[in-house]
C-alpha positions in Angstrom: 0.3 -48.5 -11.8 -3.0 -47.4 -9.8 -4.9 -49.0 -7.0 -5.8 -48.9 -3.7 -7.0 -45.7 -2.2 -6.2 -42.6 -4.3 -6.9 -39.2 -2.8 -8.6 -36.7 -5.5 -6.6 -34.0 -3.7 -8.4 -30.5 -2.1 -6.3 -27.6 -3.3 -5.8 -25.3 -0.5 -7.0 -21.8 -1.1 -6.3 -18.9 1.3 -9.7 -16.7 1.6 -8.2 -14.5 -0.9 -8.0 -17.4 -3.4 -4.5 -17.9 -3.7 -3.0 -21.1 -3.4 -1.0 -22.1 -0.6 2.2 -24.2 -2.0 3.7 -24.8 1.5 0.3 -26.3 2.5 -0.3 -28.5 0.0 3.4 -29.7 0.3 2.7 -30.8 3.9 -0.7 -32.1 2.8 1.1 -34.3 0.4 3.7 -35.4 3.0 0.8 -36.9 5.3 -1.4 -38.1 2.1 1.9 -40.4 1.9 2.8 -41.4 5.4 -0.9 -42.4 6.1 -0.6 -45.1 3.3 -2.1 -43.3 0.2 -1.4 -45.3 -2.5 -1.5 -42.8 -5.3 -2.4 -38.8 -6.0 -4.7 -37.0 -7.9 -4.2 -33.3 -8.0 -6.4 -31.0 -10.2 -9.5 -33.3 -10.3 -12.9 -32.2 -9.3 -12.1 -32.4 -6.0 -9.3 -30.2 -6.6 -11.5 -27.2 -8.1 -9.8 -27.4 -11.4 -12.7 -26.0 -13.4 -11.7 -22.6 -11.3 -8.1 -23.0 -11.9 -6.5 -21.2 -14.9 -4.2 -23.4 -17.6 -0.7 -22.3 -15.7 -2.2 -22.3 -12.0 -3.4 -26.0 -13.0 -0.1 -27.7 -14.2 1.8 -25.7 -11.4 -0.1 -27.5 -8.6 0.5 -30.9 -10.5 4.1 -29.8 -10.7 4.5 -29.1 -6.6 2.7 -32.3 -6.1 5.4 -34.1 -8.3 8.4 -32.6 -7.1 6.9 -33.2 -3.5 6.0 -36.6 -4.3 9.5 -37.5 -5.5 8.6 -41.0 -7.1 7.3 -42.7 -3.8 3.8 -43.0 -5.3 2.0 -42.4 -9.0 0.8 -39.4 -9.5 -2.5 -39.0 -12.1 -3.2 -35.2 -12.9 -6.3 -34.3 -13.8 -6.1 -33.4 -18.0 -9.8 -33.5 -19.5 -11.3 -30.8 -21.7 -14.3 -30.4 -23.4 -12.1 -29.1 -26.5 -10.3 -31.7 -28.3 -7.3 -29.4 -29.0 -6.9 -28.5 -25.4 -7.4 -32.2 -24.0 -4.0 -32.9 -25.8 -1.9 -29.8 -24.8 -3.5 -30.8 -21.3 -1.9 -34.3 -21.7 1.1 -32.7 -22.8 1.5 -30.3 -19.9 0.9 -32.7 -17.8 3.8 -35.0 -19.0 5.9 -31.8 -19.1 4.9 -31.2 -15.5 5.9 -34.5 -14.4 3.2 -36.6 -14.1 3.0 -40.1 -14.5 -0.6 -40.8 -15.8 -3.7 -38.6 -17.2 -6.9 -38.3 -16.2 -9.5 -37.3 -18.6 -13.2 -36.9 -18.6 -15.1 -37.1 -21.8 -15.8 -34.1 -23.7 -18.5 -31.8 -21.2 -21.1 -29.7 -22.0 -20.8 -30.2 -26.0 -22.8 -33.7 -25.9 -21.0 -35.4 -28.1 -22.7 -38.4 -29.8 -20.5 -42.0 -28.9 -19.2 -41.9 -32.2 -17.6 -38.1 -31.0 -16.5 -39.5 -27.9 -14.4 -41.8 -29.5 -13.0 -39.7 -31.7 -12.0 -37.4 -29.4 -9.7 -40.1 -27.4 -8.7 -41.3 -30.5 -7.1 -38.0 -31.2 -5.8 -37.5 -27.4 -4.3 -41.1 -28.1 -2.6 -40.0 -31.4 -0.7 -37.4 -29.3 0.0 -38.3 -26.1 2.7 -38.5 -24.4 1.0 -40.4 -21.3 -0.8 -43.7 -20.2 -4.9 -42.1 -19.8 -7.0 -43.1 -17.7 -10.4 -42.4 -18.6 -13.0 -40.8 -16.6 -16.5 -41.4 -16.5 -19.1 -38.9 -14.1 -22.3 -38.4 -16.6 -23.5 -36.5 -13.4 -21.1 -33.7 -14.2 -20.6 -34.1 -18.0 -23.9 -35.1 -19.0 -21.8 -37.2 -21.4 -21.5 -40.5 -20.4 -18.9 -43.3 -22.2 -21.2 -46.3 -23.1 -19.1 -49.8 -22.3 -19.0 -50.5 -25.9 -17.5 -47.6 -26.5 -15.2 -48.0 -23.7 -13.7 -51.0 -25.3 -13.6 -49.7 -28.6 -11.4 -46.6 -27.2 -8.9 -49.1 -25.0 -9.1 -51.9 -27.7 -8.2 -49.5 -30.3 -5.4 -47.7 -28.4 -3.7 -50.5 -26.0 -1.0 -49.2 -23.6 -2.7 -45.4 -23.8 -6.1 -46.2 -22.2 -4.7 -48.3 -18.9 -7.9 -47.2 -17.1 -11.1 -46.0 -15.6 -12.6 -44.1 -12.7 -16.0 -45.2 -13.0 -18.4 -42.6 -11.9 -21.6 -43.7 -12.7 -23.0 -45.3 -9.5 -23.9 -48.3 -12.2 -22.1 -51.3 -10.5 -23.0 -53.6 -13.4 -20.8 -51.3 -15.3 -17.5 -53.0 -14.0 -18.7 -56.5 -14.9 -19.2 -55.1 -18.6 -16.1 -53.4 -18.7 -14.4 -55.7 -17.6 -15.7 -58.1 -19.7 -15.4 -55.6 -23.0 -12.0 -54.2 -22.3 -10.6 -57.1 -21.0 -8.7 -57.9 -17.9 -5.8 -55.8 -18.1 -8.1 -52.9 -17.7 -7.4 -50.7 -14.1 -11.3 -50.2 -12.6 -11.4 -47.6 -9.7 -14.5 -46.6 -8.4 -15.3 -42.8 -8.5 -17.8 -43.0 -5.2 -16.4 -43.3 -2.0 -19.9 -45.3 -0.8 -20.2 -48.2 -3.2 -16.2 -48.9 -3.5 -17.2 -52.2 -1.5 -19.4 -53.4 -4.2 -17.0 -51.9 -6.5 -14.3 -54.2 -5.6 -16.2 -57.4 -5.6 -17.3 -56.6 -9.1 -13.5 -56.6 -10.5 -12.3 -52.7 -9.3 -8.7 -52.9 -7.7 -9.5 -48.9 -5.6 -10.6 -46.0 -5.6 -10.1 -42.2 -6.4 -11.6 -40.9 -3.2 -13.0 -37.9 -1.7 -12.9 -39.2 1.8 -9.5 -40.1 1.4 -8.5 -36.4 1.8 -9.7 -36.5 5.2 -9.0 -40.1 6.7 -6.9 -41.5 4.2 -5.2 -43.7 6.9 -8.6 -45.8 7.3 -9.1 -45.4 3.2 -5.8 -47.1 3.1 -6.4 -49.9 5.4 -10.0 -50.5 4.0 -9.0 -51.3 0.5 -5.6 -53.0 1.9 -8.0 -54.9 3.6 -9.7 -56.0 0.5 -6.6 -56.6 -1.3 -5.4 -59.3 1.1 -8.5 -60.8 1.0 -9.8 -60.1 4.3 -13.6 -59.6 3.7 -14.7 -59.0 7.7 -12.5 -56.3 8.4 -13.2 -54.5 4.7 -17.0 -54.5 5.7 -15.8 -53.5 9.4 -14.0 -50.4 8.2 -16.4 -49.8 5.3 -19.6 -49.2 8.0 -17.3 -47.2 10.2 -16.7 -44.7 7.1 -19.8 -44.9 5.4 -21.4 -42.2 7.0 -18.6 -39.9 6.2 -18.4 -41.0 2.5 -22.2 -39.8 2.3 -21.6 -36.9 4.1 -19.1 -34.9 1.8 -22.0 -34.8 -0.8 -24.6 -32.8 1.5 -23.9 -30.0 -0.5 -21.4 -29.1 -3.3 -18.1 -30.8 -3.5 -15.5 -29.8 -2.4 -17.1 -27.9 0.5 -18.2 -30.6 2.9 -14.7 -32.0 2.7 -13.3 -28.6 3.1 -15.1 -28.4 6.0 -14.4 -31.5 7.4 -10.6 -30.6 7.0 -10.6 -27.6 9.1 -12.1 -29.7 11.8 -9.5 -32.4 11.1 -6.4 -29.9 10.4 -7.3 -27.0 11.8 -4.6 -25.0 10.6 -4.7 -26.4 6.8 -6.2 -23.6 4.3 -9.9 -24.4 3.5 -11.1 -21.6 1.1 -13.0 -22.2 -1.7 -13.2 -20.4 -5.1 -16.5 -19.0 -6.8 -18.8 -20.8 -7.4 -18.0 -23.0 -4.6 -19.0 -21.7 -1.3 -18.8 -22.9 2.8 -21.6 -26.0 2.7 -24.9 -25.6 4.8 -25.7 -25.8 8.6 -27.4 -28.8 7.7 -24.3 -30.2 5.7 -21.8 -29.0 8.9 -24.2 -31.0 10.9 -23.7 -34.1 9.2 -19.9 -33.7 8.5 -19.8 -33.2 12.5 -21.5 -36.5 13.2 -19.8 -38.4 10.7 -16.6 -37.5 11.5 -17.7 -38.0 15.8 -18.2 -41.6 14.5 -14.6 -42.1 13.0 -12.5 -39.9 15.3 -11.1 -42.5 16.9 -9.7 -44.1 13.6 -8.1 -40.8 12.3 
């Protein structure tokens, strides 16, 4: 169902905080005709941690009914409460969604054995295909590979998945390896989706991708049809943009880099998450000076 490159979709805020429907509509619309290959709304990206429980399943909702079938759609559903993963999972089905995306319990450190558990309860109930997230940076809980392939092993057809965050490229091997080859690998980190890829990934759920999700697209078609030269080619052109959107807290640099790109598309951010840095501007502006041509 997933691969290729998957915008983790900004939410546009107005500088009041209110999200702007008709703009993420026509955000959507150019996701698609630039050759995204699948969306995820309400992720990280997305600033779901500062959206409430309705506010959250409403923006996977618009992006569904805007997205009208042409491409999957994986809304963002993790919880660091057990209980509220599955009437996450739920809503999400209810809302339209085709596929999950859950992180690990956060904050409450669960043990592995907890970890499993708590997917193994989200698998008793839901109503969706999951695909598992793993970003130890954010959670501080991070989903060992033998507990990876316990959780899909034990659930098949319920875990189809993973967005591997971890920056731990040996990671796909062993998944792969533990889970077995049916299992979807796409890279959480814009940077090393190169390497990703030749260690068994099929894509990636991208930050970039919300800003130049044409050359996204053609970099992991690229890879797809095998052509190795013009996946390197277009993975040095975008490189330094991939490390730019991480010179200061995510989602501003690619906030930033929006208004630049779209002027007119609504870049505000919701507390905690404020403008990025001169220095982070600075770098956003010569990344995307390098690219320009390709957008």
């Amino acid at each position: 169902m997933f691969s290729g490159s998957i915008p983790a979709l900004v939410t546009p805020f107005d500088n009041s905080g209110g999200f702007v429907e008709a703009a993420y509509r026509d955000f959507i619309e150019w996701q698609i005709a630039e050759g995204s290959a699948g969306l995820v709304p309400c992720g990280t990206t997305g600033e779901a941690a500062t959206l409430t429980a309705d506010e959250h399943f409403h923006v996977v909702k618009v992006c569904v009914d805007q997205v009208r079938g042409r491409v999957p759609v994986l809304a963002g559903a993790g919880s660091n409460d057990t209980r509220v993963a599955i009437a996450n999972v739920k809503a999400a089905k209810a809302a339209g969604a085709d596929a999950a995306l859950m992180v690990p319990p956060y904050y409450n450190r669960p043990s592995q054995e907890g970890i499993f558990r708590h997917f193994e309860a989200v698998a008793k109930e839901s109503p969706l295909p999951v695909v598992l997230y793993n970003v130890p940076g954010r959670t501080v809980t991070d989903i060992q590979p033998a507990t990876m392939a316990r959780i899909v092993k034990a659930f098949p057809g319920v875990f189809i998945g993973v967005k591997d965050a971890t920056g731990n490229l040996g990671r796909v091997t062993e998944q792969r390896l533990g889970c077995g080859e049916g299992i979807v690998q796409l890279s959480g980190n814009d940077e090393t989706a190169l390497a990703f890829n030749a260690h068994g990934g099929v894509g990636c759920i991208s930050v970039t991708a919300n800003v130049a999700p044409r050359l996204c697209a053609e970099f992991q078609a690229a890879w797809a049809a095998g052509d190795r030269a013009k996946a390197l080619a277009l993975h040095d052109k975008l490189y330094p943009l991939h490390v730019a959107m991480f010179t200061d807290a995510s989602p501003g640099p690619v906030k930033y880099a929006l208004s630049k790109v779209k002027p007119d598309f609504p870049h505000g951010l919701r507390l905690p998450m404020t403008w990025p840095g001169e220095a982070s501007q600075r770098a956003v502006d010569a990344a995307l000076a390098g690219v320009v041509a390709g957008l």
